[in-house]
N, C-alpha and C positions, 0 to 999 in steps of 0.2 A: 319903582324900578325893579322892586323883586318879581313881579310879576310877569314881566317881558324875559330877562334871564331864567325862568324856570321855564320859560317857552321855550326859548331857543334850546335850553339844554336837554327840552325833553323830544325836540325832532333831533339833535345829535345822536340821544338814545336810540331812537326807532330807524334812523341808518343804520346806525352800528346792527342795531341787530335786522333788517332789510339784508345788508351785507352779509352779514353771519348765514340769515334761510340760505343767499345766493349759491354762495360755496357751498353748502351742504348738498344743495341739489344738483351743483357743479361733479358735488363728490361721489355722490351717488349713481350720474352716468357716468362716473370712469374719469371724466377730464383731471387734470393734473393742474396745479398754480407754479408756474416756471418759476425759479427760482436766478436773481441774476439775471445778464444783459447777454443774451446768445450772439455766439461769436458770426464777424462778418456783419455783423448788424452797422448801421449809421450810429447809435448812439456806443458803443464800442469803442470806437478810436478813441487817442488822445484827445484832449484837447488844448494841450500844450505844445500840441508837435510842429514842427517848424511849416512853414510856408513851402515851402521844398518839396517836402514829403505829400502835403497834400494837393500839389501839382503832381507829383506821381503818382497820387490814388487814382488825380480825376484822367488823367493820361491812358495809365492803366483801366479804368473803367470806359472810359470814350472805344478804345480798343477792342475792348471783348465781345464775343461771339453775343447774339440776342438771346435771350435764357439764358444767359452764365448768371447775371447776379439776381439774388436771393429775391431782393425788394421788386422784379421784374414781375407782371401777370402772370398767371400760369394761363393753357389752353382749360377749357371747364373738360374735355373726357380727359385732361391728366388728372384733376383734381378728383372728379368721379371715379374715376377706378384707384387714386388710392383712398376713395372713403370706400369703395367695394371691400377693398383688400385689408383694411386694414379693421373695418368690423366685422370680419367675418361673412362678409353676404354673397361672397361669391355663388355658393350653388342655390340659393333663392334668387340669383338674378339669372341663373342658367335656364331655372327651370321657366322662368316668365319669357324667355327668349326663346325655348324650344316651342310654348305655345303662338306667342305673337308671330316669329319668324317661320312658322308651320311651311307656308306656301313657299317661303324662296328655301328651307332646305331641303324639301320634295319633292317640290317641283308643282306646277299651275294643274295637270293634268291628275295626278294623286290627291292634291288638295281638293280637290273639285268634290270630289267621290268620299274622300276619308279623312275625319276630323278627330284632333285629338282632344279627349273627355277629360282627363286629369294627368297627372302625374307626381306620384310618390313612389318615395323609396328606390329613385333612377329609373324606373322602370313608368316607360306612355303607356296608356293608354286609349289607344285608338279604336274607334266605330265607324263603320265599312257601310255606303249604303246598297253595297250589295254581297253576297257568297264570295260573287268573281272577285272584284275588290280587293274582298277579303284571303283570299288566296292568294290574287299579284303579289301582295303586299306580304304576305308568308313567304313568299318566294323570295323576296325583292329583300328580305329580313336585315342579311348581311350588307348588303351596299347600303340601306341607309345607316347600321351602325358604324359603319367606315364614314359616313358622312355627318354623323354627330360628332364623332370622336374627332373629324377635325375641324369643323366650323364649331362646336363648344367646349373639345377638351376633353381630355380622357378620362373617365370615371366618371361623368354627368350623368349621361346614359347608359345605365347597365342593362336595359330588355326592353323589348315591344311586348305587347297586351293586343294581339289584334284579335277583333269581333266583328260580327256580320251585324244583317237584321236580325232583330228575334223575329221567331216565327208563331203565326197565334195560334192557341192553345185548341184542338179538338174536342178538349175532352170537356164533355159539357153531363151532369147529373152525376149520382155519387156510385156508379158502374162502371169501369172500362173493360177494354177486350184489347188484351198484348197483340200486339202486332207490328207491320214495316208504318203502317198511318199515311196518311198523305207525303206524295212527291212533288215538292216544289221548293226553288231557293229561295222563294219571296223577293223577289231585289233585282 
């Protein structure tokens, strides 16, 4: 019989410490062990409490607005945005949204021609497949940073980076001669 008892007590071991890794790695992203029965919860009340009172819980709960009690689904973009908000991710999902959302906050006509390459540090960078393009869009500078600032919020986008084509390289052998070079915008 000693043999089965040092069995069993040696998988009680290996939970306990199974459990112990768990919370440690619990601890280490940040999660918390609640502590106690958070209020408003079902296991909370009495369970002494008369008959009466718990006709007027279920009364009161029959009553209230959809979303009022706690135990109720949530929608998933309420839940989403407070795991945004509350890890911190907010401007790494700004920035994924100014590239994916590129064509509806520029519009179908700009998107066509100018695509955006990267972005760090609040500031796009955009490449123009032509000069002209690349000029509208200089021009055009202010209206879409009124246009970031209210479709993703202020301080997301701090600057545009706009670029044309490169233009290819003349100089060909280990000589040049200064000059104006070839006139053309490429694009």
């Amino acid at each position: 019989m000693n043999g089965i008892e040092d069995q069993i007590h040696d998988h009680e071991d290996a939970a306990k410490i199974l459990l112990a890794r768990m919370r440690a790695a619990a601890r280490g992203r940040g999660e918390h062990r609640m502590r106690g029965i958070p209020r408003g919860s079902s296991l909370a009340g009495d369970p002494r409490s008369s008959a009466k009172e718990a006709q007027d819980r279920a009364k009161n709960a029959a009553s209230s607005k959809p979303g009022a009690d706690r135990r109720d689904p949530n929608l998933l973009g309420g839940v989403v945005g407070g795991l945004i908000k509350t890890r911190g991710w907010s401007s790494p999902v700004a920035v994924g949204s100014v590239i994916a959302r590129w064509e509806q906050l520029v519009g179908s006509a700009i998107a066509q021609h100018c695509k955006p390459e990267k972005f760090e540090n609040g500031v796009v960078e955009v490449l123009c497949d032509s000069t002209a393009w690349a000029t509208n869009l200089k021009l055009m500078r202010p209206q879409l940073m009124d246009v970031f600032n209210t479709e993703l919020g202020p301080g997301i986008v701090t600057g545009l980076s706009i670029r044309g084509p490169a233009a290819p390289s003349w100089k060909k052998g280990r000589y040049s001669v200064r000059g104006r070079g070839p006139r053309d915008t490429y694009g």
